[in-house]
mmCIF entry with sequence, helices, sheets and N, C-alpha, C, O atoms, coordinates in Angstrom:
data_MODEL
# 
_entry.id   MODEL 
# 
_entity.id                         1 
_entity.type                       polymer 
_entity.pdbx_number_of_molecules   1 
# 
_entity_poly.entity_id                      1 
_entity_poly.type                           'polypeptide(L)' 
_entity_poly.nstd_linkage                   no 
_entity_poly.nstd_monomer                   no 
_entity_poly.pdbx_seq_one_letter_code       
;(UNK)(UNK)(UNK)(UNK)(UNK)(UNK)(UNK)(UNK)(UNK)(UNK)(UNK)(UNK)(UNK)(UNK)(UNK)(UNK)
(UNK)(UNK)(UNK)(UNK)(UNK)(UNK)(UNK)(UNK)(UNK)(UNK)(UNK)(UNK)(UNK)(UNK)(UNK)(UNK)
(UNK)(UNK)(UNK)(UNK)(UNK)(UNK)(UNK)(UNK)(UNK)(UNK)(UNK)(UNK)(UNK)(UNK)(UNK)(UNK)
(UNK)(UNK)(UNK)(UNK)(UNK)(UNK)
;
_entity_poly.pdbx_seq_one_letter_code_can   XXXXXXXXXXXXXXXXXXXXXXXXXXXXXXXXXXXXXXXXXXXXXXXXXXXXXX 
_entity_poly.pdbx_strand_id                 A 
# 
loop_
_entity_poly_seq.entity_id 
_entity_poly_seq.num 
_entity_poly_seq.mon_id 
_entity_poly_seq.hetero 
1 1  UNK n 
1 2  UNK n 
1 3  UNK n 
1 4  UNK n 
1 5  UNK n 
1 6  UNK n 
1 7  UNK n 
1 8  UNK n 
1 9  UNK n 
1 10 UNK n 
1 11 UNK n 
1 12 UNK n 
1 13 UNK n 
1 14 UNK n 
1 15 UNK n 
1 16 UNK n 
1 17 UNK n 
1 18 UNK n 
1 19 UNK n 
1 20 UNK n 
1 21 UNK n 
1 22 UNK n 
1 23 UNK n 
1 24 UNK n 
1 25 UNK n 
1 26 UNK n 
1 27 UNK n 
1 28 UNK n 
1 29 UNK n 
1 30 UNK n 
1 31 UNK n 
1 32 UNK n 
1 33 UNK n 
1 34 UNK n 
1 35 UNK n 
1 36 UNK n 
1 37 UNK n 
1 38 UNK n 
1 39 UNK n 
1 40 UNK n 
1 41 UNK n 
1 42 UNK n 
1 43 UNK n 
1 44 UNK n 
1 45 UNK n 
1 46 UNK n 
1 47 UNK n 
1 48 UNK n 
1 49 UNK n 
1 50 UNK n 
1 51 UNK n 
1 52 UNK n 
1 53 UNK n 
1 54 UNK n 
# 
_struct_asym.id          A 
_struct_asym.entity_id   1 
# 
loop_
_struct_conf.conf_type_id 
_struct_conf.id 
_struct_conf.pdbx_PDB_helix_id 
_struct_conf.beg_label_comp_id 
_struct_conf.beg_label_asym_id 
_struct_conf.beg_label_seq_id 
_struct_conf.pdbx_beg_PDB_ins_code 
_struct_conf.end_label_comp_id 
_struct_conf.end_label_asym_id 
_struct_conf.end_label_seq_id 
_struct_conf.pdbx_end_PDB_ins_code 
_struct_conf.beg_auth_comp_id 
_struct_conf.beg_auth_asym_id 
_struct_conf.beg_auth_seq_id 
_struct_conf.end_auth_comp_id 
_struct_conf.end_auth_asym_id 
_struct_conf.end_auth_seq_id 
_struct_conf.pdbx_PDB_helix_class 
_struct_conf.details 
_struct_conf.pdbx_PDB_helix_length 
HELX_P HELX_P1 AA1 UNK A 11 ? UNK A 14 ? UNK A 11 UNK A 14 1 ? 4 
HELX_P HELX_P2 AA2 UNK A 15 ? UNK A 17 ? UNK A 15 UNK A 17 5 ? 3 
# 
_struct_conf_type.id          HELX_P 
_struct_conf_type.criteria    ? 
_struct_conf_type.reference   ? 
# 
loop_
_atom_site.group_PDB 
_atom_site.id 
_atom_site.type_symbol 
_atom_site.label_atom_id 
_atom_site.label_alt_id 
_atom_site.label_comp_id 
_atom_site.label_asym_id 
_atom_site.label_entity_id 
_atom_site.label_seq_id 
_atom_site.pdbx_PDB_ins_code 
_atom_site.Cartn_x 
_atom_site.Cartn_y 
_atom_site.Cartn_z 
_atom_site.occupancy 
_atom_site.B_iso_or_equiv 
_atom_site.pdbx_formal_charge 
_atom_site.auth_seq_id 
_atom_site.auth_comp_id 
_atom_site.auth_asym_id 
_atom_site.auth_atom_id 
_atom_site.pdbx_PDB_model_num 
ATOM 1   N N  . UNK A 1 1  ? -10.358 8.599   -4.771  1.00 0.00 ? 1  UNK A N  1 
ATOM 2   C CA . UNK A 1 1  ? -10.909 8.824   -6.091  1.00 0.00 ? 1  UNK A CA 1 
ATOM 3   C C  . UNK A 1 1  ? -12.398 9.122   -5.938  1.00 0.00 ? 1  UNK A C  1 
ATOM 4   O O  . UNK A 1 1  ? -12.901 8.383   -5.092  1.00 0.00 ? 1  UNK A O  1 
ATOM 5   N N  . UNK A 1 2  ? -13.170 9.888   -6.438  1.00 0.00 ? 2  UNK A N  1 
ATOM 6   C CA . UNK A 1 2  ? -14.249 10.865  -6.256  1.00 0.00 ? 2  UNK A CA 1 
ATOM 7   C C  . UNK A 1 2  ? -15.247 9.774   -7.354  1.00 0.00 ? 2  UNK A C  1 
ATOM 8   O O  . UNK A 1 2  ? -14.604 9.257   -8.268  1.00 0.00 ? 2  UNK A O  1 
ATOM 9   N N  . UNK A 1 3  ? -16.302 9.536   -7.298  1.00 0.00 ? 3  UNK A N  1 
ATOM 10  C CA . UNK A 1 3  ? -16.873 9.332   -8.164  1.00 0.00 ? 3  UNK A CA 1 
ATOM 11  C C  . UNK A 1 3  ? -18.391 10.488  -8.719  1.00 0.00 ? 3  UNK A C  1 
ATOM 12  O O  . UNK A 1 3  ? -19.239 10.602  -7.835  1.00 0.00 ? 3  UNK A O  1 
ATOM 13  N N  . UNK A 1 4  ? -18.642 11.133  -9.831  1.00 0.00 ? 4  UNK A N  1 
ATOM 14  C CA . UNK A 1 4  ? -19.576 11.808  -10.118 1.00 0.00 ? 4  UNK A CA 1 
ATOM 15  C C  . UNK A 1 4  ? -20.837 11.498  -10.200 1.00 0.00 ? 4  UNK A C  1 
ATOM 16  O O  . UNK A 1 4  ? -20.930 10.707  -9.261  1.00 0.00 ? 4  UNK A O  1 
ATOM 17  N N  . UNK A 1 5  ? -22.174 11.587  -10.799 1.00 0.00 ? 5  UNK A N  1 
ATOM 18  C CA . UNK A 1 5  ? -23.470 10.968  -11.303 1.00 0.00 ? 5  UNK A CA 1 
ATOM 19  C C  . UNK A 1 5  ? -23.098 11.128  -12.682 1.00 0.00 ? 5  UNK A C  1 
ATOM 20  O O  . UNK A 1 5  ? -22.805 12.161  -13.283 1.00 0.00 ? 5  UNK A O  1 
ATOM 21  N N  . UNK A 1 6  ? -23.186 9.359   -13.283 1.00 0.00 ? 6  UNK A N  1 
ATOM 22  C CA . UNK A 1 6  ? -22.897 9.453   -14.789 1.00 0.00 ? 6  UNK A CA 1 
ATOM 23  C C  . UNK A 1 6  ? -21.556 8.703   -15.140 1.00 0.00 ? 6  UNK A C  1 
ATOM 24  O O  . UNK A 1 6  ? -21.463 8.024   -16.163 1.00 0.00 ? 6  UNK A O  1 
ATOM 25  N N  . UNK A 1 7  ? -20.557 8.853   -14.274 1.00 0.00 ? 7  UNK A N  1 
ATOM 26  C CA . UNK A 1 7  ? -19.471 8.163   -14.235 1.00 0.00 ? 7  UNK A CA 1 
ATOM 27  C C  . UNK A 1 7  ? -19.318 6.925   -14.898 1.00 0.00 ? 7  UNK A C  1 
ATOM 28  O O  . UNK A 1 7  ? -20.307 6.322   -14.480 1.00 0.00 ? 7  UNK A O  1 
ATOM 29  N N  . UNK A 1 8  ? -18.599 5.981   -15.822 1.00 0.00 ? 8  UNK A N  1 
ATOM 30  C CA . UNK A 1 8  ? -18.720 4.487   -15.831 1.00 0.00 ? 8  UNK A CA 1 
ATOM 31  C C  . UNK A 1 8  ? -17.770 3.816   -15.197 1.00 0.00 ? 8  UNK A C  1 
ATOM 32  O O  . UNK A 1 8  ? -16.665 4.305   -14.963 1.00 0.00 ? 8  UNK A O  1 
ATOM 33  N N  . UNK A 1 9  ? -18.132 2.597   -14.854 1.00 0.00 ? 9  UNK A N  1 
ATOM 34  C CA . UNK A 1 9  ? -17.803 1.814   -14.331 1.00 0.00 ? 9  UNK A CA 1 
ATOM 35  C C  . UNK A 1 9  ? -16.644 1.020   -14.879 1.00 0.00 ? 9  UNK A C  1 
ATOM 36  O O  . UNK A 1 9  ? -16.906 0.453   -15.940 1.00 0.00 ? 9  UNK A O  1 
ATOM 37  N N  . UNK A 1 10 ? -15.335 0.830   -14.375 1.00 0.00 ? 10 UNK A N  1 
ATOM 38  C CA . UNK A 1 10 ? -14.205 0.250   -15.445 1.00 0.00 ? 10 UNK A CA 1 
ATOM 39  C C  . UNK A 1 10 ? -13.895 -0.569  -14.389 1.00 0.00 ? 10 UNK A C  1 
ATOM 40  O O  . UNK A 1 10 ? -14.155 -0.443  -13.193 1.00 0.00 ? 10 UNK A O  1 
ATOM 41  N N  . UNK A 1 11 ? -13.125 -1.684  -15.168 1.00 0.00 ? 11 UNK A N  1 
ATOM 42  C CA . UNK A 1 11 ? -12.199 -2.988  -14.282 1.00 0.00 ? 11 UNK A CA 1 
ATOM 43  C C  . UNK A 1 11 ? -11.574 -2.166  -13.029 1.00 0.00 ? 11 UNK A C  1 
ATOM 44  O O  . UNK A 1 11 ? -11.701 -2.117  -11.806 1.00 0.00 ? 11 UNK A O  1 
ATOM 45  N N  . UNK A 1 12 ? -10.814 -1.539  -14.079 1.00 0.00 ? 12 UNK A N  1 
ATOM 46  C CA . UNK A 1 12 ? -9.608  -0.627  -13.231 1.00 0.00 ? 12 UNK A CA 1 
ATOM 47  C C  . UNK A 1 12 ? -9.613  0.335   -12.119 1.00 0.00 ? 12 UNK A C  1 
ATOM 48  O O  . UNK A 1 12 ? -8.829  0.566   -11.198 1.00 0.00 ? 12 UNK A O  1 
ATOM 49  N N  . UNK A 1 13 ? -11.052 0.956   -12.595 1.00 0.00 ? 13 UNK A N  1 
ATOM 50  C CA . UNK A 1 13 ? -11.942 1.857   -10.901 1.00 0.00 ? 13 UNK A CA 1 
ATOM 51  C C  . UNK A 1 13 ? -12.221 0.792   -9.933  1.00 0.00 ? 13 UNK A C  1 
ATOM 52  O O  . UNK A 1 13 ? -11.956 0.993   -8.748  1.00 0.00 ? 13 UNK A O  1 
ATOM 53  N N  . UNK A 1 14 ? -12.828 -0.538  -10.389 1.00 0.00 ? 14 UNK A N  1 
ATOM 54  C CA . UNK A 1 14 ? -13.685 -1.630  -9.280  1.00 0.00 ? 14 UNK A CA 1 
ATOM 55  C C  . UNK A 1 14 ? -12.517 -1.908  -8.680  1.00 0.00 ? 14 UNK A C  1 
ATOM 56  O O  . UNK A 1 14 ? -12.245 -1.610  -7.517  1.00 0.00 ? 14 UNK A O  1 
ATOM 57  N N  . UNK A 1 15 ? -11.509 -2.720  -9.772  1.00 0.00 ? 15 UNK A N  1 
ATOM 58  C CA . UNK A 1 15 ? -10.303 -3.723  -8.709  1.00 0.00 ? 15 UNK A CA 1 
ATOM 59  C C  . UNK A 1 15 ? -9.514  -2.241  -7.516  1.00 0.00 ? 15 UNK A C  1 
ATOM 60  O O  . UNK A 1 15 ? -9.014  -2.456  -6.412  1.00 0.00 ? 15 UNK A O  1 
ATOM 61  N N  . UNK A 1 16 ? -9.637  -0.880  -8.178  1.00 0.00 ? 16 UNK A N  1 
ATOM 62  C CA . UNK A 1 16 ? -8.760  0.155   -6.577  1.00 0.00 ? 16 UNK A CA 1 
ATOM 63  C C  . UNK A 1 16 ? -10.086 0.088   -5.767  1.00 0.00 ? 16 UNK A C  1 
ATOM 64  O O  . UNK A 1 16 ? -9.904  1.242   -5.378  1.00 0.00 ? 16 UNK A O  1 
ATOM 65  N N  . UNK A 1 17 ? -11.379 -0.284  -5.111  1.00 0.00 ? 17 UNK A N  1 
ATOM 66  C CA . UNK A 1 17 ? -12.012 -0.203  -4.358  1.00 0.00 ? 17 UNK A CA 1 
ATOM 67  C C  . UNK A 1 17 ? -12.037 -1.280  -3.671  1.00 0.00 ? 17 UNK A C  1 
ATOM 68  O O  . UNK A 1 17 ? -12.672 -1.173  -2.621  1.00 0.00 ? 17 UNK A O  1 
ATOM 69  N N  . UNK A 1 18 ? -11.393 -2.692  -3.962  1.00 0.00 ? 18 UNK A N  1 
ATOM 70  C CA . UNK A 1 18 ? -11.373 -4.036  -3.064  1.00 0.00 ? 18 UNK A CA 1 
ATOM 71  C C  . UNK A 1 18 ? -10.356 -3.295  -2.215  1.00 0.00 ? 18 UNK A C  1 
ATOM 72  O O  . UNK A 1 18 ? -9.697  -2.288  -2.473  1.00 0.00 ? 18 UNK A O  1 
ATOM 73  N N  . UNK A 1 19 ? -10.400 -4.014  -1.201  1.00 0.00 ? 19 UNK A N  1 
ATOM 74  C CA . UNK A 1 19 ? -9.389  -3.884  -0.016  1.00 0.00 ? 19 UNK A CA 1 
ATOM 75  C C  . UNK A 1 19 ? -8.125  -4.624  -0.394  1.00 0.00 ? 19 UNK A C  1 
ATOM 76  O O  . UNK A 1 19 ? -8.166  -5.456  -1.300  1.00 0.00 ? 19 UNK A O  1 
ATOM 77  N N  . UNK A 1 20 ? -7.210  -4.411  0.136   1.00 0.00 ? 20 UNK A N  1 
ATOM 78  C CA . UNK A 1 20 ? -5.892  -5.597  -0.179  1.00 0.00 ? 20 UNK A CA 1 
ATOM 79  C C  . UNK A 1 20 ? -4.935  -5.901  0.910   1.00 0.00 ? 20 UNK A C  1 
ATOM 80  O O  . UNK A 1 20 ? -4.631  -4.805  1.380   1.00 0.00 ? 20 UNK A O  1 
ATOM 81  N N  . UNK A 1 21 ? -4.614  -6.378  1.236   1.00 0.00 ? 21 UNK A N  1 
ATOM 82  C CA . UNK A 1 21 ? -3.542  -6.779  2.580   1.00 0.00 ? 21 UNK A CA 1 
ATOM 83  C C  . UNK A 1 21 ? -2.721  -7.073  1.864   1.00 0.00 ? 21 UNK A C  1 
ATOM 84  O O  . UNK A 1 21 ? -2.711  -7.701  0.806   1.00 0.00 ? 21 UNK A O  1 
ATOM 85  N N  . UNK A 1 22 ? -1.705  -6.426  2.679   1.00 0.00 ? 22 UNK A N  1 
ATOM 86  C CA . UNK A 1 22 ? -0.070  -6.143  2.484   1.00 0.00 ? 22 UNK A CA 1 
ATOM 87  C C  . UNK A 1 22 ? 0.547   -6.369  3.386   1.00 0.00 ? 22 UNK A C  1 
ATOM 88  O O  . UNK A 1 22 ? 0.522   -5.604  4.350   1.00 0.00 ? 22 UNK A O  1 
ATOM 89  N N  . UNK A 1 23 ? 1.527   -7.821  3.374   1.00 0.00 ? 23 UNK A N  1 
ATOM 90  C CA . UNK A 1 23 ? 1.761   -8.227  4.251   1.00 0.00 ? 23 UNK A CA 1 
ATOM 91  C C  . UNK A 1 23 ? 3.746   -7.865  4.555   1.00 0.00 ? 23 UNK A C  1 
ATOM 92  O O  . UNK A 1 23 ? 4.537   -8.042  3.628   1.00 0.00 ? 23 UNK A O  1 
ATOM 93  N N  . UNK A 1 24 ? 4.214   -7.382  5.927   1.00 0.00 ? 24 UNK A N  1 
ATOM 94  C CA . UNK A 1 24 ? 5.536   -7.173  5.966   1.00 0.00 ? 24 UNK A CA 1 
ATOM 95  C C  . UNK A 1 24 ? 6.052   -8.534  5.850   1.00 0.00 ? 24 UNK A C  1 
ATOM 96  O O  . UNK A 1 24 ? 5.415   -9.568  6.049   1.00 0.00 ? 24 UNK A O  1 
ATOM 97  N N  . UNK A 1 25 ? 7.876   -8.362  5.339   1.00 0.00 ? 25 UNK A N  1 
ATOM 98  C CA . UNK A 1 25 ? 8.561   -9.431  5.543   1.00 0.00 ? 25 UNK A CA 1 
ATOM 99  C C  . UNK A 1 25 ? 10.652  -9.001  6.085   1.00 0.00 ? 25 UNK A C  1 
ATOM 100 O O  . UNK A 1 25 ? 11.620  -8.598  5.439   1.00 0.00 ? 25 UNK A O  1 
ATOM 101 N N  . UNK A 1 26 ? 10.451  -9.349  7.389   1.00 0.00 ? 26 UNK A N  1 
ATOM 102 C CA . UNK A 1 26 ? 11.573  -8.367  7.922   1.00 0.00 ? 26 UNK A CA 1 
ATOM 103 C C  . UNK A 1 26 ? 12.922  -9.389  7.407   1.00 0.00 ? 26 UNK A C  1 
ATOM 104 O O  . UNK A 1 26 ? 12.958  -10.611 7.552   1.00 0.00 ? 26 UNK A O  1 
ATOM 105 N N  . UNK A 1 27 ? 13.920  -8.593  6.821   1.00 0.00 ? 27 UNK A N  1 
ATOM 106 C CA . UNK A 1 27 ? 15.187  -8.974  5.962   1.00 0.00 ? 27 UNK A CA 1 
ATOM 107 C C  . UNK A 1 27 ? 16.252  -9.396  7.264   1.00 0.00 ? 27 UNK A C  1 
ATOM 108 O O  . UNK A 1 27 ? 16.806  -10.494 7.322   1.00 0.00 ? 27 UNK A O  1 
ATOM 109 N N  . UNK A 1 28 ? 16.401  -8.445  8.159   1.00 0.00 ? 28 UNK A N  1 
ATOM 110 C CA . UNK A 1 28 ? 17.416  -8.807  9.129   1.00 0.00 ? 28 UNK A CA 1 
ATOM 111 C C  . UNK A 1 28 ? 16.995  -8.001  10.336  1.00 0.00 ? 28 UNK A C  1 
ATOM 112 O O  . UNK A 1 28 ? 16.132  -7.140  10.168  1.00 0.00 ? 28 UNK A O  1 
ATOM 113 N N  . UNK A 1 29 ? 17.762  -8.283  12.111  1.00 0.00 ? 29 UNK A N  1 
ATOM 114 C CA . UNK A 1 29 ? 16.971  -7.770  13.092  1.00 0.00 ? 29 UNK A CA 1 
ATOM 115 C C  . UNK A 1 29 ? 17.829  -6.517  13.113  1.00 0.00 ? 29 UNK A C  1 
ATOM 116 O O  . UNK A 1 29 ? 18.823  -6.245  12.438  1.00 0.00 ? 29 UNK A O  1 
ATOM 117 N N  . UNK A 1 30 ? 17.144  -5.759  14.139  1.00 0.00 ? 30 UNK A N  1 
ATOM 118 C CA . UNK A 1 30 ? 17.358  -4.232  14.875  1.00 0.00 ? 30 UNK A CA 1 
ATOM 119 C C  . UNK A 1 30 ? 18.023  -4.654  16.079  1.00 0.00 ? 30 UNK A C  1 
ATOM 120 O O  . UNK A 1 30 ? 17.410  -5.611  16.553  1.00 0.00 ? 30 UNK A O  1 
ATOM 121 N N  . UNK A 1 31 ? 19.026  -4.333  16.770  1.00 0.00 ? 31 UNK A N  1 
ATOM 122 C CA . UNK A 1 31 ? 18.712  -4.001  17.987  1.00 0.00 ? 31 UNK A CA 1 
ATOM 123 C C  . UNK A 1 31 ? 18.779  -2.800  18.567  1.00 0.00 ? 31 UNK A C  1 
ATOM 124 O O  . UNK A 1 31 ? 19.380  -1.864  18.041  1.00 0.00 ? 31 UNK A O  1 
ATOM 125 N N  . UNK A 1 32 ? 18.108  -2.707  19.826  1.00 0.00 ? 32 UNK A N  1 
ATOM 126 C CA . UNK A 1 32 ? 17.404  -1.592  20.596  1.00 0.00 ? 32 UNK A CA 1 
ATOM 127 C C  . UNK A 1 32 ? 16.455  -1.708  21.175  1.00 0.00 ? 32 UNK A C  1 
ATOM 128 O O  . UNK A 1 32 ? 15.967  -2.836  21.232  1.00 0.00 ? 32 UNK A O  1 
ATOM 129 N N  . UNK A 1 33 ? 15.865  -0.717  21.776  1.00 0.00 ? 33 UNK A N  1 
ATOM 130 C CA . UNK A 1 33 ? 14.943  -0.689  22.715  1.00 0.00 ? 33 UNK A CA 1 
ATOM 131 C C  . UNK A 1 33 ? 13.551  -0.788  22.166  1.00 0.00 ? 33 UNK A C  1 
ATOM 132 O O  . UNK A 1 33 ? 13.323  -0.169  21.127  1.00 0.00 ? 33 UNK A O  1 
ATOM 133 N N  . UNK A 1 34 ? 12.435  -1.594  22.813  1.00 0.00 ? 34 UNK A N  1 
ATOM 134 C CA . UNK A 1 34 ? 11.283  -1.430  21.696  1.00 0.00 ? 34 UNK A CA 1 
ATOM 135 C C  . UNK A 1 34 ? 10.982  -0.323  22.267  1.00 0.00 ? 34 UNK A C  1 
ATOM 136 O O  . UNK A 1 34 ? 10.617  -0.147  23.430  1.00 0.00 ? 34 UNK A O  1 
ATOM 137 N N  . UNK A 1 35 ? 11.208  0.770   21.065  1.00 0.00 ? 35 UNK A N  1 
ATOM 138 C CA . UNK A 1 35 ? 10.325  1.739   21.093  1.00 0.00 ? 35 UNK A CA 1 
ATOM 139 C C  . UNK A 1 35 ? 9.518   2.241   19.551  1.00 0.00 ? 35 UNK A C  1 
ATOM 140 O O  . UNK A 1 35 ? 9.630   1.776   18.416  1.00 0.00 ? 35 UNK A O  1 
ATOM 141 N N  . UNK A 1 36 ? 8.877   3.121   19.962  1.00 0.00 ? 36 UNK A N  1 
ATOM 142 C CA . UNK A 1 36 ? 7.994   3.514   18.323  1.00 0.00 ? 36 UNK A CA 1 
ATOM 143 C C  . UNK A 1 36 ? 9.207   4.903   17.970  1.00 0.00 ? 36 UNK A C  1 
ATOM 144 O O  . UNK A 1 36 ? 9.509   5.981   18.483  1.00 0.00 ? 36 UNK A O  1 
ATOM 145 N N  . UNK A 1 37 ? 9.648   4.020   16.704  1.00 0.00 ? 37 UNK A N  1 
ATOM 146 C CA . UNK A 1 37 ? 10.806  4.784   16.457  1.00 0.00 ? 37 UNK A CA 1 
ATOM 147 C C  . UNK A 1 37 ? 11.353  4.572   14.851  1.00 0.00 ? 37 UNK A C  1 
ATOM 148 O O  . UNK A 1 37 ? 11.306  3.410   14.446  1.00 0.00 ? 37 UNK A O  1 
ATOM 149 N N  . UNK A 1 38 ? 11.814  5.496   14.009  1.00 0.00 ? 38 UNK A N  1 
ATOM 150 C CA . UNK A 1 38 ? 12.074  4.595   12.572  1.00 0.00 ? 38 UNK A CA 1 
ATOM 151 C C  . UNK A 1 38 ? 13.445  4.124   12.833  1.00 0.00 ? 38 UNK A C  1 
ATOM 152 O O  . UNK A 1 38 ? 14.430  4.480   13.481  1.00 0.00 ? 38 UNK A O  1 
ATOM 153 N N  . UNK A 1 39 ? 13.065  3.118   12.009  1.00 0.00 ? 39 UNK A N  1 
ATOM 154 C CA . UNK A 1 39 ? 14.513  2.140   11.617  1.00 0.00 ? 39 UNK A CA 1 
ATOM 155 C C  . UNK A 1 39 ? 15.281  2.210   10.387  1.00 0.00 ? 39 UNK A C  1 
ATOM 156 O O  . UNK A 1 39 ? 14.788  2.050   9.270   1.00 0.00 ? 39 UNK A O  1 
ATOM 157 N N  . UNK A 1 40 ? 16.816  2.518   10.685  1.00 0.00 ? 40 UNK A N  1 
ATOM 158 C CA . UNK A 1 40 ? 17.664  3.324   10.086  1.00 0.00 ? 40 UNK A CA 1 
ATOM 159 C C  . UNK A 1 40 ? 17.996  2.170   8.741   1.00 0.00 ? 40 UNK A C  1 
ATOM 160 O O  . UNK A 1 40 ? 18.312  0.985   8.851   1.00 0.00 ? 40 UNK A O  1 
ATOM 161 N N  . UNK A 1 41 ? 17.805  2.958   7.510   1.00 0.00 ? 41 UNK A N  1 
ATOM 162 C CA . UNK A 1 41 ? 18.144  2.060   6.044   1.00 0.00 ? 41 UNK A CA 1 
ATOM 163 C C  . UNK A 1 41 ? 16.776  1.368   6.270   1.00 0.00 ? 41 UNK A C  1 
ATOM 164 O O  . UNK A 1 41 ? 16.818  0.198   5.888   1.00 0.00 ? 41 UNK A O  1 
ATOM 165 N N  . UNK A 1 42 ? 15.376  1.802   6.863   1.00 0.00 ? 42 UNK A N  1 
ATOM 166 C CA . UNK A 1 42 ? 14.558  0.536   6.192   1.00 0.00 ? 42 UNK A CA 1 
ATOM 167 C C  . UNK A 1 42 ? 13.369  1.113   4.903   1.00 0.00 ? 42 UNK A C  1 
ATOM 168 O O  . UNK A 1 42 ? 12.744  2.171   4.987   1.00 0.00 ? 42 UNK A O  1 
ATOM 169 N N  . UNK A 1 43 ? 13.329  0.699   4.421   1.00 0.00 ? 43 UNK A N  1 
ATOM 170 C CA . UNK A 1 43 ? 12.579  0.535   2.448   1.00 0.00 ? 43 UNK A CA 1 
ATOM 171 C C  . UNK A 1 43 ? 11.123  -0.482  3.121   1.00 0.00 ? 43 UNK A C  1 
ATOM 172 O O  . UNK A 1 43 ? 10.960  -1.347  3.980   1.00 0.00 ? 43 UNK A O  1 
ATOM 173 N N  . UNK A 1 44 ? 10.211  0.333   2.028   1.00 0.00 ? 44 UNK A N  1 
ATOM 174 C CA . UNK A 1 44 ? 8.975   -0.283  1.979   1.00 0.00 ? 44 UNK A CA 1 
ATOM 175 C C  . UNK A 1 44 ? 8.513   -0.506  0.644   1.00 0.00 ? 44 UNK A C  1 
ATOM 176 O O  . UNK A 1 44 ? 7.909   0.499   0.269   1.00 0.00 ? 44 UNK A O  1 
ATOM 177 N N  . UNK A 1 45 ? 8.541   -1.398  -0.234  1.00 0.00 ? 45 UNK A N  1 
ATOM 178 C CA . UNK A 1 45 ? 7.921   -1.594  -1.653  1.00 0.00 ? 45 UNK A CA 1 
ATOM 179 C C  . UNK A 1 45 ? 7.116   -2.244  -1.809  1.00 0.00 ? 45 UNK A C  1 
ATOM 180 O O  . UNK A 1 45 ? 6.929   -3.409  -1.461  1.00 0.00 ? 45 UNK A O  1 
ATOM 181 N N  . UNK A 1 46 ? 6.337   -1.312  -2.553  1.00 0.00 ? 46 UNK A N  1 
ATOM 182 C CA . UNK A 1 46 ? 4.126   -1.805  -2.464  1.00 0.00 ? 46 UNK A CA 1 
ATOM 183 C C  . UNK A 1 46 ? 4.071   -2.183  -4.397  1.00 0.00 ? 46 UNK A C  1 
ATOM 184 O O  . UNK A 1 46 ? 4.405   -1.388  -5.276  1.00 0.00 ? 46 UNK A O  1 
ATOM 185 N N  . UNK A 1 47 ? 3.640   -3.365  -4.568  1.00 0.00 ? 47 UNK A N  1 
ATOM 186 C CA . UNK A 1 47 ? 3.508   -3.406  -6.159  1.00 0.00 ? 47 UNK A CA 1 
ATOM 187 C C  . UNK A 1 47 ? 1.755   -3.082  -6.513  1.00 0.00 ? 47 UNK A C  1 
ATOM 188 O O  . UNK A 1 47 ? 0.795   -3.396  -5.810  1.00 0.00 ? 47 UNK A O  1 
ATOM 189 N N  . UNK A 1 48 ? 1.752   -2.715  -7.185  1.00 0.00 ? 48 UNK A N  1 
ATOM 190 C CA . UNK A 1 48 ? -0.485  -2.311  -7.312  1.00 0.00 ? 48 UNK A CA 1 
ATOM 191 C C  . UNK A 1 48 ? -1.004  -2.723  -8.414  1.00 0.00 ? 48 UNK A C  1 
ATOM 192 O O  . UNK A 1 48 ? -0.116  -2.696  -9.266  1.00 0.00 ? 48 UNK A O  1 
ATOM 193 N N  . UNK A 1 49 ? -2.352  -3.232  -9.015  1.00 0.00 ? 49 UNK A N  1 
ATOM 194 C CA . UNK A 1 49 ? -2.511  -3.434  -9.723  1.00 0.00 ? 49 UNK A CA 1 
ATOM 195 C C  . UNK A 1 49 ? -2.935  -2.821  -10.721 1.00 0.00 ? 49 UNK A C  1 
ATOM 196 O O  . UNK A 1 49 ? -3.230  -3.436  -11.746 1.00 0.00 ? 49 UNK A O  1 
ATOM 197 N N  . UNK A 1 50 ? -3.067  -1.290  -10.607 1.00 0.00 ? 50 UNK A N  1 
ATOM 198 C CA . UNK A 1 50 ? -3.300  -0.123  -11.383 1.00 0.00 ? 50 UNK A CA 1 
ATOM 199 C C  . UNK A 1 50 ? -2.112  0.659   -11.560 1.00 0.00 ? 50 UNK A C  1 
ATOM 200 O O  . UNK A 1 50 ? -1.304  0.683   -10.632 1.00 0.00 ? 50 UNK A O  1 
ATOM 201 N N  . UNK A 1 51 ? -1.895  1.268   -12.555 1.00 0.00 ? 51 UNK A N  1 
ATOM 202 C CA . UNK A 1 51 ? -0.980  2.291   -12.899 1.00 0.00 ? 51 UNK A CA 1 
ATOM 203 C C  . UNK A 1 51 ? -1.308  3.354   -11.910 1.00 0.00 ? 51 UNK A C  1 
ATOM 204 O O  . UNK A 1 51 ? -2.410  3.363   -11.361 1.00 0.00 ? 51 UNK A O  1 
ATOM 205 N N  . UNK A 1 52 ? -0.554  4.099   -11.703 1.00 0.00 ? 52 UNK A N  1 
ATOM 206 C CA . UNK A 1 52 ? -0.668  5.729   -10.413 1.00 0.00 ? 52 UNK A CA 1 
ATOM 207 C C  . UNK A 1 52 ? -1.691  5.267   -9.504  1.00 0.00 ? 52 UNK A C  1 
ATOM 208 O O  . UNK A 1 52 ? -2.624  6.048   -9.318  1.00 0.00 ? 52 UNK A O  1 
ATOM 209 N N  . UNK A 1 53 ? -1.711  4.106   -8.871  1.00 0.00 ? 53 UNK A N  1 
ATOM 210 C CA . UNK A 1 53 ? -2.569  3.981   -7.631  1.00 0.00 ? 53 UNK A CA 1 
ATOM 211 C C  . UNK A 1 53 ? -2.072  4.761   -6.327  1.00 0.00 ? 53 UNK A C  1 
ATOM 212 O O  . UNK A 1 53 ? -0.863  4.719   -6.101  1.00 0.00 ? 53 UNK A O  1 
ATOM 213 N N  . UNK A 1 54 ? -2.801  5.387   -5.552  1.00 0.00 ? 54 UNK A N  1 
ATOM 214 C CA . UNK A 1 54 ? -2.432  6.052   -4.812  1.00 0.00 ? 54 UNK A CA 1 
ATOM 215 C C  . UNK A 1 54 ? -2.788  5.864   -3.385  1.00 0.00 ? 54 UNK A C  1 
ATOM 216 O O  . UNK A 1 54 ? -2.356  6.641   -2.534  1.00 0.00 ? 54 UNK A O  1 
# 
């Protein structure tokens, strides 16, 4: 998100500029080889505290 000269300042601009940690939580194991590789059927769901955060 771009900010201009003149811009104001809203809740909703400040709270998308904190950082946030997002932490994984694995449902059931894989097996296979460790490699860097995707894992078949796996889903990632992020909740945000802004509408269309991107």
């Amino acid at each position: 998100m771009a900010y201009a000269a003149g811009d104001r300042m809203t809740a909703g601009r400040t709270n998308r500029l904190q950082p946030k940690q997002y932490y994984a939580i694995g449902s059931g194991t894989v097996a296979g080889a460790a490699t860097n590789a995707d894992v078949p059927s796996a889903t990632v769901t992020f909740t945000t505290e802004a509408a269309n955060a991107t």
